[in-house]
DOLUM-222752 format. One record per residue (C-alpha): residue in one letter; x, y negated, z negated. Coordinates in steps of 0.25 Angstrom, whole numbers, plus 5000, padded with zeros to 4 digits. Layout:
REM DOLUM-222752
AXYZ...
END
This chain:
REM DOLUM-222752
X463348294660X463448454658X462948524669X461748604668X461848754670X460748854677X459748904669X459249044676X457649104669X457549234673X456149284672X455649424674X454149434678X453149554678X451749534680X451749394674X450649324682X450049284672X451049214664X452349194673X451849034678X451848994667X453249054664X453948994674X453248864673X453848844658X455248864667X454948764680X454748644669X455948664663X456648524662X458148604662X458148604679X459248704681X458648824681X458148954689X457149054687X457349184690X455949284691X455949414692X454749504696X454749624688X453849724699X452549624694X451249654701X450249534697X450449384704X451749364699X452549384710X451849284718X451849164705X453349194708X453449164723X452549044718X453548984710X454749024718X454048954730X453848824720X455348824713X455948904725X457648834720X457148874704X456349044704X456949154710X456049274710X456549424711X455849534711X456549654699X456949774708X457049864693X456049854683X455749774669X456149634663X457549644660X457949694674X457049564679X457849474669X459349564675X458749534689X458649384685X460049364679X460749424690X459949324699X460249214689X461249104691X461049024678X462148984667X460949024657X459949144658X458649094653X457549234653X456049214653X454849304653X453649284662X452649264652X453549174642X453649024644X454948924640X454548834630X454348704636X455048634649X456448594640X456848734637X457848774646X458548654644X458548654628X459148824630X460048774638X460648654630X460448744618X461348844625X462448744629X462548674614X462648794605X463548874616X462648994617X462449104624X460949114622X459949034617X458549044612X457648974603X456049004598X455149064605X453849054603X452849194605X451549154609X450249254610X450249244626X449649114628X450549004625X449748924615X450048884601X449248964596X449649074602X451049064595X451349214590X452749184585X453849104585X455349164585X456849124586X458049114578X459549104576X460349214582X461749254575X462749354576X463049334562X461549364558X461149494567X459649494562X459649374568X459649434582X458549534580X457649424573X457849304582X458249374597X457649274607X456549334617X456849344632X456149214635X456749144622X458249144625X459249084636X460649124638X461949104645X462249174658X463749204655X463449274643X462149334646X462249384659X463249504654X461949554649X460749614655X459449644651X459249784648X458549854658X458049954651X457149914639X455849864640X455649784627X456749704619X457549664632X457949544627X458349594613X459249684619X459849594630X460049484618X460549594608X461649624618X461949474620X461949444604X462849594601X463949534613X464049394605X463249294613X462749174606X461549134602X460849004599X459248964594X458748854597X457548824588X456648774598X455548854607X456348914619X454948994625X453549044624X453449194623X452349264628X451749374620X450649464626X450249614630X450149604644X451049654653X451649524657X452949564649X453849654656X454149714643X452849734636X452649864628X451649914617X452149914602X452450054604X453250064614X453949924608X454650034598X455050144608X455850024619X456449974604X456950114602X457750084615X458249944613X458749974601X459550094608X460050004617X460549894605X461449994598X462050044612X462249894610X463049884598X464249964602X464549844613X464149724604X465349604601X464649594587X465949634578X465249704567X463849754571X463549804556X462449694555X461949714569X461849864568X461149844553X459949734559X459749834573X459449944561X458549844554X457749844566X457649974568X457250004556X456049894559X455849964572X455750084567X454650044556X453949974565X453950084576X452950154563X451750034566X451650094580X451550224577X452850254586X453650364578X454750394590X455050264591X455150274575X455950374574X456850324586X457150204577X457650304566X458550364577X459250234581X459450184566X460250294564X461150314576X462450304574X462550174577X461750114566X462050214556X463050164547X462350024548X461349994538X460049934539X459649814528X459249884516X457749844519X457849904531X458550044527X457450054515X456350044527X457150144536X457150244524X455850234521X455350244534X455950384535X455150434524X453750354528X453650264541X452150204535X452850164522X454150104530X453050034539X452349964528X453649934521X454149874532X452949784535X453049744518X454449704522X454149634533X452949544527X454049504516X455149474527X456049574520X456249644533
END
């Protein structure tokens, strides 16, 4: 009979009172037993803190709560994997729930029979209340190194994926950004050649909402100015990647600029616009080319950002884009 392996969720908390229950009782029914759950209280100042000690109290072999002596949901989730002692790392926010009591167990066989390094699966965005008819979307996909778009479209969320220790413990959450943590931290992993596998099947319910329940809510606006910054940090990336050739890799990040960049015009936020225009045209991308839909929207949104904006939003109705 093989042995089963550790599993180690590491959850960071911030004012999740209201939420964090039922969180962590999607993770106490889990039929796969061999498991810790590793909270981390980011400086919260509601109830939560005392829901904790509550389900430490209850399950006192199973949660371990630490209190975050910096600041921000990645250094909870650091914090976390550095108390860890699982053979898999499986992340979870405090308002996000598994899917049902058989996850863990179908990640981690999944993980064992395609040899991967990560897996994820669908996961399903609902409008805060997890009902069926407050389904928003539903998103996952095939990750490949031979398809590079494929990243950018199908990156799982934080609560989505699982991942072996070995190979992901090298890396750490970036500290410093406040939005598209997991993009970076999984940006790094898939330009340093681990695998990926999707299994098509829901891995977690996603929480989406306003509130201040998310460590890493922001407004629309300042979405684009924390994007300026993450996409800073991916091509300080690309100089370190185990990708051979990067042509198609540097080609899609400028894609996504160029969609940034446009999109940066619906919200009225002209730095973080012409920030975009900066970063398309540093040295590092400048000898790679954009898809020719792309390079035509870029063009014209030098000339007219209004006329790029609704050209875009044409394209985008077509699928072209």
């Amino acid at each position: 009979m093989e042995k089963k392996l550790q599993v180690s969720i590491i959850i960071p908390c911030y004012n999740s009172e209201k939420y964090v229950t039922e969180t962590l009782d999607s993770v106490i029914e889990q039929t796969y037993e061999i498991w810790e759950c590793i909270i981390v209280d980011d400086h919260s100042t509601d109830n939560t803190w005392r829901i904790l000690e509550d389900y430490q109290y209850k399950y006192p072999d199973k949660i371990f709560l630490y209190k975050n002596p910096r600041k921000g949901a990645c250094a909870a989730r650091n914090i976390g994997m550095e108390k860890s002692k699982g053979e898999y790392l499986k992340f979870l926010d405090s308002d996000d729930i598994l899917f049902d009591k058989n996850i863990i167990k179908k990640q981690i066989e999944f993980l064992q029979k395609t040899q991967a390094d990560i897996a994820h699966g669908i996961e399903i965005h609902y409008n805060n209340v997890f009902e069926i008819n407050n389904i928003i979307k539903k998103r996952g996909g095939i990750i490949s190194l031979k398809k590079v778009n494929s990243f950018f479209k199908n990156f799982p969320i934080t609560s989505n994926f699982i991942a072996s220790r070995k190979k992901f413990f090298p890396l750490e959450w970036d500290e410093s950004l406040s939005s598209g943590q997991e993009f970076d931290i999984l940006f790094r992993a898939y330009t340093n050649g681990l695998k990926f596998s999707f299994q098509k099947t829901p891995y977690c319910k996603i929480r989406a909402h306003g509130g201040i329940y998310r460590i890493s809510n922001m407004d629309k606006f300042n979405f684009f100015n924390n994007t300026v910054f993450l996409y800073k940090k991916l091509i300080s990336h690309l100089n370190c990647d185990k990708i051979e050739d990067n042509t198609d890799l540097k080609k899609e990040i400028k894609n996504q600029l160029i969609i940034h960049r446009i999109n940066a015009i619906r919200f009225s936020n002209i730095t973080a616009f012409e920030d975009f225009g900066k970063i398309i045209n540093t040295p590092s991308l400048a000898q790679s080319h954009a898809s020719l839909t792309y390079c035509i929207l870029y063009k014209i949104s030098i000339v007219n950002k209004n006329v790029s904006l609704l050209l875009y939003k044409i394209l985008n109705r077509l699928r072209l884009t």
